[in-house]
C-alpha positions in Angstrom: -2.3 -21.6 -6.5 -4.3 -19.0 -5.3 -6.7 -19.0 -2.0 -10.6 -20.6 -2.9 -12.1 -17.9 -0.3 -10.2 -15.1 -1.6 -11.2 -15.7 -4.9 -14.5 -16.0 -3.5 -14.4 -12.8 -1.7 -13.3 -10.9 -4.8 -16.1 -12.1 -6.6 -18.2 -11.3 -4.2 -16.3 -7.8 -4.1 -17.1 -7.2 -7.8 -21.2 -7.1 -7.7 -20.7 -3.9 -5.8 -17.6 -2.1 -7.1 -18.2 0.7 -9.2 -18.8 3.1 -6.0 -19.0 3.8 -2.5 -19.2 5.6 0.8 -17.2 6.9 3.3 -18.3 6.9 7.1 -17.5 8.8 9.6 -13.8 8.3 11.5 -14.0 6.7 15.0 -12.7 8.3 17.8 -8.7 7.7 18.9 -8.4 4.7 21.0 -4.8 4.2 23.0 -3.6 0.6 21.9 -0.4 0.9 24.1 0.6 1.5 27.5 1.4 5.5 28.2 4.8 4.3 30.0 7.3 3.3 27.7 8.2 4.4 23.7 5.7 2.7 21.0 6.4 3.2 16.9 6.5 1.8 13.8 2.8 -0.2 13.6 2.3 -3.3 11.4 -1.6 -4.5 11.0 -2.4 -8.1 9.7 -5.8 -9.7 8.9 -5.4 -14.0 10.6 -7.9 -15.2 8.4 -8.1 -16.8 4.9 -10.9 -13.8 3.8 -12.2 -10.8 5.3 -13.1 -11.4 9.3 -10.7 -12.6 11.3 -9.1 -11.3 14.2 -6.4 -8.0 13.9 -2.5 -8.2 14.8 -0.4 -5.2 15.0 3.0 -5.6 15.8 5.4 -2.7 16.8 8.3 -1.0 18.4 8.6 -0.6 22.1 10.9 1.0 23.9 11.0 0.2 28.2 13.3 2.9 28.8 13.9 5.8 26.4 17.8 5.1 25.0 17.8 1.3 25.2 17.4 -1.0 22.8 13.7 -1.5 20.7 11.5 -4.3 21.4 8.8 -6.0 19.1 5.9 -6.6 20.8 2.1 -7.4 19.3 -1.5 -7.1 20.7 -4.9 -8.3 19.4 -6.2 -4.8 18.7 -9.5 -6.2 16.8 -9.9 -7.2 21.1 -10.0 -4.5 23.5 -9.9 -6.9 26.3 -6.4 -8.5 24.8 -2.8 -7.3 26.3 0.2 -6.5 25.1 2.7 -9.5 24.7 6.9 -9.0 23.9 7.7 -11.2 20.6 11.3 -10.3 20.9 13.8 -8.3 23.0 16.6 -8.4 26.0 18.9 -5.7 27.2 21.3 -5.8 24.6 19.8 -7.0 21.6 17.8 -4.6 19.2 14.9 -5.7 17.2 13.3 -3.1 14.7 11.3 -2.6 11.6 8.4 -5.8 11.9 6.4 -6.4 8.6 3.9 -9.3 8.9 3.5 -11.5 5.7 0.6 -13.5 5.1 0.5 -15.0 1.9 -1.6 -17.5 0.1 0.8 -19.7 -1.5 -0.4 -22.9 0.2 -4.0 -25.1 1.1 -3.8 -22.7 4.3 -2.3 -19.6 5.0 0.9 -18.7 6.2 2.0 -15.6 8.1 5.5 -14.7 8.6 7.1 -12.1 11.0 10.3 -10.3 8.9 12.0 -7.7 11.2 16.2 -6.5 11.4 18.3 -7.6 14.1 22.3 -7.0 15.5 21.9 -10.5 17.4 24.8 -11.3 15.6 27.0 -7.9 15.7 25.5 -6.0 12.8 21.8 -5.7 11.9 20.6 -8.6 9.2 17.1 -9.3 8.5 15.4 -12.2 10.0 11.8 -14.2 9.8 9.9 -16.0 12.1 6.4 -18.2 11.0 3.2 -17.3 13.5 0.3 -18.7 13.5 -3.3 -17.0 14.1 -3.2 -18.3 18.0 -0.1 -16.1 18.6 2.6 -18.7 18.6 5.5 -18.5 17.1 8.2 -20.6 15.9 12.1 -20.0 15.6 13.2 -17.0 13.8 15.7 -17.4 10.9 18.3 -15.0 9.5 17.8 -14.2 5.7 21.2 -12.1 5.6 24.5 -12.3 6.6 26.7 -9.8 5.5 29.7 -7.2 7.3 26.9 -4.4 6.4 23.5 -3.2 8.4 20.6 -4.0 6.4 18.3 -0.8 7.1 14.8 0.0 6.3 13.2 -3.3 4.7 10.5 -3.0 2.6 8.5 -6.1 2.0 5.8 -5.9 -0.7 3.2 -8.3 0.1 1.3 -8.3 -2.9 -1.0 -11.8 -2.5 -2.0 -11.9 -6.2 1.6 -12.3 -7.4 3.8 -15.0 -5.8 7.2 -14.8 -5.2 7.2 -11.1 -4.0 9.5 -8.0 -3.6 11.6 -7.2 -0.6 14.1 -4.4 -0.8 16.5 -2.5 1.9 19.4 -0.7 2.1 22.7 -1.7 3.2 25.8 0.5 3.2 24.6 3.1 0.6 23.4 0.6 -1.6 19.7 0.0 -3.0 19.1 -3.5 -3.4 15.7 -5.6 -4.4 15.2 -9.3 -4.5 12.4 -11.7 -4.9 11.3 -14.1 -1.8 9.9 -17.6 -1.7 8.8 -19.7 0.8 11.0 -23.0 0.7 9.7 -25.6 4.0 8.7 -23.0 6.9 11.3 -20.5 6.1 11.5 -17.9 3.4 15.0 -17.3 1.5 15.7 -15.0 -1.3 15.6 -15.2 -5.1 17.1 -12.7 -7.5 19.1 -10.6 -5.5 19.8 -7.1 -7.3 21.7 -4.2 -6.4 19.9 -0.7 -8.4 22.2 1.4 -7.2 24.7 2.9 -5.2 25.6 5.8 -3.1 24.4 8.2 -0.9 20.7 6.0 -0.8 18.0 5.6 2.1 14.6 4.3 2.7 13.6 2.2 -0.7 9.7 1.2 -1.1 9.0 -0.9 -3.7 5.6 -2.6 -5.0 5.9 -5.6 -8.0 7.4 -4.2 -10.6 8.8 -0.4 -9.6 11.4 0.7 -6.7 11.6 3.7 -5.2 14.2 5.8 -2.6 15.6 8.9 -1.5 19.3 10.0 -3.1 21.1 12.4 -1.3 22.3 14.6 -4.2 24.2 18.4 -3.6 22.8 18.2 0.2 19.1 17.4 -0.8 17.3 14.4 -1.0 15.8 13.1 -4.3 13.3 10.6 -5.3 14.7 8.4 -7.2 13.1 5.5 -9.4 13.8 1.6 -11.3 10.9 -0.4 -12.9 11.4 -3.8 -14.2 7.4 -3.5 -16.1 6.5 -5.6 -18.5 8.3 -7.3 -21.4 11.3 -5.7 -19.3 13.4 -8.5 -18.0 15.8 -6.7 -15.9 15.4 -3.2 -13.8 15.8 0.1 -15.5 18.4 2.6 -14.9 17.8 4.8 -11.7 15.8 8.0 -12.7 14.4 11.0 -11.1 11.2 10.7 -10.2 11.5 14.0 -8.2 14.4 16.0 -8.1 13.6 19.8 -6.6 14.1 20.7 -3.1 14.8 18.4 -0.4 12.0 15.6 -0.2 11.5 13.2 2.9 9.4 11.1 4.6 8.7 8.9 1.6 6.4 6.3 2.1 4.3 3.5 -0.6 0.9 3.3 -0.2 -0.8 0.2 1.2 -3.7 -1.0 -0.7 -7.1 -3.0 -0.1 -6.3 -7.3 0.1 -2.9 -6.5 -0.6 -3.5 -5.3 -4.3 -0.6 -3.9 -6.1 -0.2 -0.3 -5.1 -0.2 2.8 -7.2 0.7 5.7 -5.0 3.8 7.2 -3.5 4.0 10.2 -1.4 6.4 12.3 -0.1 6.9 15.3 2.1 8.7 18.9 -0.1 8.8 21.8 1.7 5.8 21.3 3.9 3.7 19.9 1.2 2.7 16.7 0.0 3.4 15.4 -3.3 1.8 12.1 -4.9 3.2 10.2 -7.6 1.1 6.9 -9.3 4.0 4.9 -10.7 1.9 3.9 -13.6 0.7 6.8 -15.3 3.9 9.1 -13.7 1.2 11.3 -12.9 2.5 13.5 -10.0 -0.1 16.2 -8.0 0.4 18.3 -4.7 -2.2 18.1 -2.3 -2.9 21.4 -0.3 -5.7 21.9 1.4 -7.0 26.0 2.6 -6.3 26.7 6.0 -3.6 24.1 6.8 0.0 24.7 7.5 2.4 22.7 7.0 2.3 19.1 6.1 4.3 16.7 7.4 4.5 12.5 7.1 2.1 11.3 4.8 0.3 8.3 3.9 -1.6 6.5 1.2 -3.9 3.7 0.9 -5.5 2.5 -2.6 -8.6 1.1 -2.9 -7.1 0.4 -6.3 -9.6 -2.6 -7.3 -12.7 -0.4 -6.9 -11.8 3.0 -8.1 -10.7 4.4 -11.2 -9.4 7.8 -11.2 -5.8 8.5 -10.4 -4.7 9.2 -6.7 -8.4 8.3 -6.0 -7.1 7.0 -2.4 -7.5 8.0 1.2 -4.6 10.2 2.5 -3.2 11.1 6.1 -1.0 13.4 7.3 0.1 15.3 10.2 -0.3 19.2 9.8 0.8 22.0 12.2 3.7 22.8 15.2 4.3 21.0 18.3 2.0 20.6 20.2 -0.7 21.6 18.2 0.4 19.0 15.7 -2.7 17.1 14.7 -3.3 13.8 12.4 -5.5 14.4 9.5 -7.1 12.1 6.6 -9.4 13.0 3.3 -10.5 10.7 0.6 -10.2 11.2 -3.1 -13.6 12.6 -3.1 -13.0 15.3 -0.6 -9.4 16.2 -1.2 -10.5 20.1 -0.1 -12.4 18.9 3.6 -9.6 16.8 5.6 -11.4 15.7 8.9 -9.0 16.1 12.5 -8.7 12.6 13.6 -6.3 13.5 16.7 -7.9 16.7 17.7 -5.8 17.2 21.0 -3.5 19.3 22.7 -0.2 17.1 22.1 2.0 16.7 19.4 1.1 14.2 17.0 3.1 11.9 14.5 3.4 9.2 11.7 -0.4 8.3 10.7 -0.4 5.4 8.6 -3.3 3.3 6.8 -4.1 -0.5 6.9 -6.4 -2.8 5.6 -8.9 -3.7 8.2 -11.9 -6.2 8.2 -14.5 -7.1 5.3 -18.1 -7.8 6.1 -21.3 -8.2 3.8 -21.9 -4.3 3.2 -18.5 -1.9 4.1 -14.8 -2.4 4.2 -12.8 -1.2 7.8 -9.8 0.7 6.9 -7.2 1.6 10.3 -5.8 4.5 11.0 -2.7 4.4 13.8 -0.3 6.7 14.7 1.8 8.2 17.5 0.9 11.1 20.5 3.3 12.3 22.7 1.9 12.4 26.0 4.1 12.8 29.3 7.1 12.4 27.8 6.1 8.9 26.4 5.1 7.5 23.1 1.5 6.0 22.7 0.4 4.7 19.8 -3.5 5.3 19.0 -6.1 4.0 16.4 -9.2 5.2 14.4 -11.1 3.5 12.1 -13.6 3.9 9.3 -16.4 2.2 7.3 -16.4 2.5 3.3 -19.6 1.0 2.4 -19.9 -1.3 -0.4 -21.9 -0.7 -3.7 -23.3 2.4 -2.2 -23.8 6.2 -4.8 -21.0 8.8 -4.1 -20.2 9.8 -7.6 -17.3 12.2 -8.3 -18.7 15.4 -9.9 -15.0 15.6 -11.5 -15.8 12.2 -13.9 -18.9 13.9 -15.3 -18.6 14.4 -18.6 -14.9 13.4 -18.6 -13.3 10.3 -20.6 -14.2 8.0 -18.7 -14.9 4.0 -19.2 -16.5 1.1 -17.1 -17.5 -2.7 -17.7 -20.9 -4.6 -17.0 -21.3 -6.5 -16.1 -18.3 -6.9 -13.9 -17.2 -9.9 -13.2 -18.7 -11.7 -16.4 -17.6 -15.2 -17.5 -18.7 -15.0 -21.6 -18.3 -11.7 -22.5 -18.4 -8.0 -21.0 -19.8 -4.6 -22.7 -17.1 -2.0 -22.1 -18.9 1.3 -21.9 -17.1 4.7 -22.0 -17.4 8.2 -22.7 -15.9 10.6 -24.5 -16.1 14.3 -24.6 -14.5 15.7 -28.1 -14.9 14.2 -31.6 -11.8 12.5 -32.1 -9.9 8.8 -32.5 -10.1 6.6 -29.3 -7.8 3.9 -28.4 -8.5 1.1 -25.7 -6.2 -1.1 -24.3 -6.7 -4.5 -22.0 -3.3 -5.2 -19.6 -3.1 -8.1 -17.5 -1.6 -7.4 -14.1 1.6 -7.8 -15.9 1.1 -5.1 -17.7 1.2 -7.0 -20.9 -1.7 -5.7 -23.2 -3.7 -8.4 -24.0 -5.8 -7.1 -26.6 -6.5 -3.7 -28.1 -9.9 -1.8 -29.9 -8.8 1.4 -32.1 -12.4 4.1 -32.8 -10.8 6.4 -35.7 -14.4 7.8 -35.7 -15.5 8.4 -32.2 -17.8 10.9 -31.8 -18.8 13.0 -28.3 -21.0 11.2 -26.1 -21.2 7.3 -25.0 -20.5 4.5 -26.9 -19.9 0.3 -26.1 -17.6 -1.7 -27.5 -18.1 -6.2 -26.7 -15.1 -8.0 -25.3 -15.2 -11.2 -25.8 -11.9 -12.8 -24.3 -13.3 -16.2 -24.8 -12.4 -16.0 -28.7 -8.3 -15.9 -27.3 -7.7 -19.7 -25.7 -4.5 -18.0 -24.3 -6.9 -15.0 -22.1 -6.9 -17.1 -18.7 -9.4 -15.7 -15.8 -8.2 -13.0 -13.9 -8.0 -8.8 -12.7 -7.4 -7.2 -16.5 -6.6 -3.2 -16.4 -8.7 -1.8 -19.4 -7.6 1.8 -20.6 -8.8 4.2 -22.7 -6.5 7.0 -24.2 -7.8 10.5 -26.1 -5.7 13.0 -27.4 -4.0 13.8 -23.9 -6.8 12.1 -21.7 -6.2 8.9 -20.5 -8.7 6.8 -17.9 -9.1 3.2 -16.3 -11.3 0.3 -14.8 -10.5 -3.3 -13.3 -12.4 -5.5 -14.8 -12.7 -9.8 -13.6 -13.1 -12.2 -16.5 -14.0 -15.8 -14.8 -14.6 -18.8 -16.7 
């Protein structure tokens, strides 16, 4: 059953999606002590819609060469202090991901981190709640093997959801539920084997790197729609040796769309739906390193239309940068020091009536320490900041949007020739179809009426159009 004031807040969402804004970035605030070893950031919203109050939990290190820590603060309070979750002097605790899902009349937030409290590293859980208590952790594996870089994809719209690691080699993905106040897993599939690190997965698609004649590969299974069972690995990328490979996150937890990947001191971007794949390279900067994603998926179209960070340049003039998919050519400096810099990552942030914050942390070297700092930015709602790129391009959009009778899809097209549109549900199921044998250049409409199918629920429905070699989307919400 899915959240009333989430619904809401989509809703709400939808009267201003077809554009909007980007601010300008904030400027770095330290979130950590400059005395011990801080990585590996996790943000959560604790509220059941946009406001609320903002978690990150994290590595710490005391003393450099002892076990890691996971501590949290309240960084949405600069007054708040850092608090340990768990550690001790011979126990490691690594890799947090907080959960917060809306599978119940309130929410729920977990803690999922890996652990060797009992010899070898397993992966564990522990429920919190949005006062910062927590209850007793419980183990979710128990095998002779590590389990090593869990991926947890907390996609809220589609409940049980993706978890996937690595353990000895192997690639494995499950499906997790929440059963009392603990999780456990469902499903439990092993892709492949072999020479395999770092998996990402969203709903439906997993992805890793496979060591392969002393290089790393990107590798690939789907399980989309009618498929009930995961494909045979495949190459997503297999030239040169490709690292730091990391999913985008995505606004509200939508499914994402983006990977991206460090190759020779580029960045390459791959959406796993339309296995489009682009380099980004921007004049004047040299080279990239450790990049990041986010997709603001439900309100923009185009492919790799997403803000991206990165780290560009040597030692310790190693900055962070970020761009939007609007000014792909401008990166702005977010770091803009004199010490090395590393590891930017994007989360959501906070909602309010008229922009969206979206985080920035990452790490800075400073005195032989590891701090971790923040920047954030506003992305206004409903506000004009076309892309000059769309004009005149196949392109398509809905209005109004959300509707609850019936919705006038109006698109463009720029040649004389047969135009197909297709309506997926999140699925990826098509739904229904509309085939223009005689489209002509220039805009036309086309009525859906998803009423006239009893078996159309309400919902987020993916509505493509396809010409010749062109292809283009928009989200559309259909409530009743």
């Amino acid at each position: 059953m899915k959240k009333p004031a989430l619904i809401i807040s989509i809703l709400f969402l939808f009267n201003f999606l077809q554009s909007q804004s980007f601010e300008e970035w904030s400027d770095p605030v330290a979130l950590t002590d400059s005395l011990s070893f801080n990585s590996n950031p996790v943000v959560v919203i604790m509220s059941d819609g946009f406001g609320g109050d903002l978690f990150m939990f994290y590595e710490k290190r005391l003393i450099e060469n002892t076990p890691k820590q996971i501590w949290m603060r309240q960084i949405s309070n600069p007054l708040s202090e850092e608090q340990m979750i768990f550690g001790n002097e011979f126990t490691e605790y690594r890799n947090p991901h907080a959960l917060k899902l809306f599978s119940t009349i309130n929410s729920d937030y977990f803690l999922l981190f890996e652990s060797n409290l009992n010899g070898n590293f397993d992966l564990f859980g522990v429920k919190f709640y949005d006062d910062g208590t927590f209850e007793e952790p419980f183990q979710l594996t128990c095998t002779p093997s590590d389990e090593n870089s869990g991926f947890y994809s907390d996609y809220y719209f589609n409940y049980p959801f993706k978890v996937c690691w690595e353990s000895d080699g192997y690639i494995i993905i499950s499906e997790m539920e929440m059963v009392a106040d603990t999780l456990q897993f469902i499903l439990i599939d092993t892709i492949d084997s072999g020479n395999n690190f770092d998996p990402v997965c969203s709903e439906d698609f997993v992805a890793w790197r496979k060591n392969v004649n002393e290089n790393s590969h990107i590798y690939y299974s789907s399980k989309f729609y009618p498929a009930i069972q995961w494909s045979e690995p495949d190459t997503v990328f297999a030239t040169g040796n490709n690292i730091n490979l990391s999913m985008a996150n995505a606004m509200l937890g939508f499914c994402p769309e983006t990977l991206c990947w460090e190759n020779s001191d580029t960045i390459i971007l791959y959406n796993i739906y339309s296995g489009e794949i682009c380099t980004y390279n921007s004049q004047g900067l040299f080279p990239y390193s450790e990049p990041h994603a986010f997709n603001f998926d439900v309100i923009t179209d185009p492919y790799f239309l997403c803000i991206i960070t990165f780290c560009s340049g040597f030692d310790s003039n190693k900055e962070v940068y970020s761009s939007d998919g609007f000014n792909y050519l401008n990166p702005v400096n977010l770091s803009n020091n004199s010490i090395p810099d590393s590891y930017p990552k994007l989360y959501s942030g906070r909602g309010y009536s008229y922009y969206y914050e979206l985080i920035n942390i990452w790490q800075s070297f400073i005195n032989g320490y590891i701090v971790l700092y923040k920047s954030d930015i506003n992305i206004s709602w409903g506000s004009v900041n076309e892309n000059p790129l769309m004009k005149n391009n196949l392109n398509i959009s809905a209005q109004p949007n959300p509707f609850s009778d019936n919705t006038k899809l109006i698109f463009y097209v720029p040649e004389n020739s047969p135009v197909s549109i297709n309506i997926y549900c999140l699925t990826g199921q098509i739904i229904e179809k509309f085939k223009i044998n005689n489209a002509k250049k220039g805009r036309e409409t086309i009525n859906w009426v998803p009423q006239a199918k009893k078996n159309i629920e309400q919902g987020i429905y993916i509505v493509e159009i396809k010409q010749v070699d062109k292809r283009n989307t928009c989200k559309v919400i259909y409530s009743k």
